[in-house]
C-alpha positions in Angstrom: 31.0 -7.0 -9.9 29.1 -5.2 -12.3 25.2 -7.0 -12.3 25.7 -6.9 -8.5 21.2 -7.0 -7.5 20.4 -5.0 -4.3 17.0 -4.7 -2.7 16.1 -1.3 -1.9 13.2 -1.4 0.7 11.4 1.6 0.8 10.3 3.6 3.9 8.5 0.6 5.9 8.2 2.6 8.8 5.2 2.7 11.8 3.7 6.2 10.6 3.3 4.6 7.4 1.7 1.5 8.7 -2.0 0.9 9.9 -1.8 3.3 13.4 0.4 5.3 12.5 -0.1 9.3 11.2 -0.5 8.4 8.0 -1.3 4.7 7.6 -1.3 3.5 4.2 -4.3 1.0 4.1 -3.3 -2.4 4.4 0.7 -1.2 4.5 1.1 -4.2 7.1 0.5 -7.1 4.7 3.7 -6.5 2.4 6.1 -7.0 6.1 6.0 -10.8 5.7 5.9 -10.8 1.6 9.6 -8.4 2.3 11.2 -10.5 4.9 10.5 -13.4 2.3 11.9 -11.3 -0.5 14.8 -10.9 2.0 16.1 -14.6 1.8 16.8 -14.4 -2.0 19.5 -14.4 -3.8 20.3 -10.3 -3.2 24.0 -9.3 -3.2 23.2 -6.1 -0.6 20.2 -4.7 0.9 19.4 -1.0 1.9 16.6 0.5 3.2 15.3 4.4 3.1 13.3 6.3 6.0 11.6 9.5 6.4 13.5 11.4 8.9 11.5 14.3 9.3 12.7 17.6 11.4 9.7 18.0 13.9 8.9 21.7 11.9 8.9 20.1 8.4 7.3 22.4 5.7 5.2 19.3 4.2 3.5 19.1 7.6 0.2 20.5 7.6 0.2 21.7 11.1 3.1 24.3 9.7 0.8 26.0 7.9 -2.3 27.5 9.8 -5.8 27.1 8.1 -4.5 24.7 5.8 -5.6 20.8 5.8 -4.0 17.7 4.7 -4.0 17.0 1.3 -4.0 20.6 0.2 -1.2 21.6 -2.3 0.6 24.4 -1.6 4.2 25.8 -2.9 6.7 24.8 -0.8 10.1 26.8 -1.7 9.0 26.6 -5.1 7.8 23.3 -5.6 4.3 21.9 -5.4 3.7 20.4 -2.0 1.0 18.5 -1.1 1.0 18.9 2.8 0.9 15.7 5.2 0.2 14.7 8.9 3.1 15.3 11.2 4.9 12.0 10.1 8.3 10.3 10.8 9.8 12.7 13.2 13.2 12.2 14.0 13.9 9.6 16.8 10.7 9.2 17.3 8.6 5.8 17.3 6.6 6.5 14.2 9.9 6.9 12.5 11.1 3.4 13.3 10.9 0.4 11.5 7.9 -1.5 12.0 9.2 -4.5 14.7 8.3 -7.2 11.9 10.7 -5.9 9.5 13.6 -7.7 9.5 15.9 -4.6 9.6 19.0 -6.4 10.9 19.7 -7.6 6.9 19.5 -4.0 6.0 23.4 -2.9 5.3 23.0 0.7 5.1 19.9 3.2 5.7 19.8 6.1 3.9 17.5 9.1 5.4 15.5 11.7 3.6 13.4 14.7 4.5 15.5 16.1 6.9 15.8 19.5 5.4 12.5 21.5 6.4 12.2 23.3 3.2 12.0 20.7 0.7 10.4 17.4 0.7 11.8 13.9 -0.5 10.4 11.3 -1.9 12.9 9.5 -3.8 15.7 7.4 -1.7 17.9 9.3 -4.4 17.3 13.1 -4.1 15.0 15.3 -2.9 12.0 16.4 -4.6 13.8 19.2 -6.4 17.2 17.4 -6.9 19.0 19.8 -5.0 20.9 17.2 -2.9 21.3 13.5 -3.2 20.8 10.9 -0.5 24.7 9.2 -1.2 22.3 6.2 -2.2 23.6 6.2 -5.7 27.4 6.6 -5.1 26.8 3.5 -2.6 25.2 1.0 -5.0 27.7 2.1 -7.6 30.7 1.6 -5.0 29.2 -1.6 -4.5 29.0 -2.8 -8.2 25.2 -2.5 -8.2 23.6 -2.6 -11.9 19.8 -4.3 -11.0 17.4 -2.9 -8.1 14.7 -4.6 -6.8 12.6 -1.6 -5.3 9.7 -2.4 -2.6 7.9 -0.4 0.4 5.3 2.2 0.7 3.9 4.1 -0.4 4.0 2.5 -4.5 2.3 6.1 -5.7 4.9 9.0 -3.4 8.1 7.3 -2.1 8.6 3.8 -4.0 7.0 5.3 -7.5 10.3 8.3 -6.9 12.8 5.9 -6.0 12.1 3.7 -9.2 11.9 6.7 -11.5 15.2 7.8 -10.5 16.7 4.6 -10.0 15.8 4.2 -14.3 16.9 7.6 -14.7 20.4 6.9 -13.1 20.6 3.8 -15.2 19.7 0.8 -13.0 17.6 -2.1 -14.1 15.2 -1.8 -11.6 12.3 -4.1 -10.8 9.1 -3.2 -8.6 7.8 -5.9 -6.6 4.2 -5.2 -6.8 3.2 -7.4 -4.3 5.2 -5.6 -1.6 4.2 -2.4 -2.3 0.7 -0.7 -1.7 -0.5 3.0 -1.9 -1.8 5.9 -0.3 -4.7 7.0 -2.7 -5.4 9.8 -2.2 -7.7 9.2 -5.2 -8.6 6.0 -5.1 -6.8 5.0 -8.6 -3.7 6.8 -7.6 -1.9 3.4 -6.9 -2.6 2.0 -10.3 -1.5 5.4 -12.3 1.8 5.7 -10.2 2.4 2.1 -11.4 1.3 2.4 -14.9 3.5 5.6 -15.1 6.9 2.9 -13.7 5.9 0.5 -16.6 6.3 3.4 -18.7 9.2 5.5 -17.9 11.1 1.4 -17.9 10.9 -0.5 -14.7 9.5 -4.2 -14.7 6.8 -5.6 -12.8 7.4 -8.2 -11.0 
């Protein structure tokens, strides 16, 4: 039925988490404040993961003489280049063991083509191709998402932009989100910038 509310929980993978290749500090504290969120009232839950080919062209190591957190173009986009992260089938692509990834009825996968990175659990960072996440929710009656994961200023900040843009009322949980920071406001801009563009805080 239209109104249908879906959680959309947002790359919570071990690369991402405190150990992995690229831990976002303090990542690990939002696993408990999600499994809570998990036992409302949410008529589906999906998940997205970083399921990186092990050549990806946002890896640093691709591109000799280059470092992480340079900015390169990457098949004409702007690319800021990462550690080797979430490598197909590998343990840092998992879910962290925490997670309660059983309630999860569908994962969707990004980043596999090596040529263009995704953010957004909805396209890629071009919008060339789509993830099938939006024709899902939309199948399933979905008009309310409830957006949570890491990292709140890349993947989660991409996800809720489109998920607006597509026309969902979508929700950030800020508690059960954190950031990468590159600069160490990042976080805050990336959530300002949601407020703006339409989705609530919660």
């Amino acid at each position: 039925m239209p109104g249908t509310k879906a959680l959309i929980v947002v790359d919570v993978q071990n690369d991402f988490l405190p150990g992995g290749a690229l831990a976002v500090p303090n990542g690990d504290v939002i696993i408990p404040v999600i499994n809570k969120l998990m036992e409302r009232d949410f008529d589906l839950i999906v998940a997205t993961a970083d399921w990186h080919p092990p050549d990806h062209g946002s890896f640093a190591s691709q591109h000799p003489g280059r470092n992480v957190g340079e900015v390169i173009e990457l098949d004409g986009l702007e690319q800021v280049l990462w550690p080797d992260h979430c490598v197909q089938n590998t343990s840092g692509a998992a879910f962290h063991a925490e997670l309660n990834a059983q309630r999860f009825a569908r994962v969707f996968h990004k980043g596999m083509d090596r040529k263009i990175d995704s953010y957004s659990g909805f396209f890629d960072n071009g919008r060339r191709k789509d993830t099938g996440l939006d024709q899902y929710l939309r199948a399933q009656g979905v008009g309310e998402t409830h957006i949570v994961g890491l990292a709140a200023d890349y993947c989660v900040k991409a996800t809720a932009l489109h998920a607006v843009e597509l026309g969902y009322r979508t929700i950030l949980h800020t508690e059960a989100t954190r950031a990468v920071n590159l600069k160490p406001d990042d976080g805050q801009v990336a959530i300002d910038h949601m407020r703006r563009a339409g989705v609530v805080l919660a």
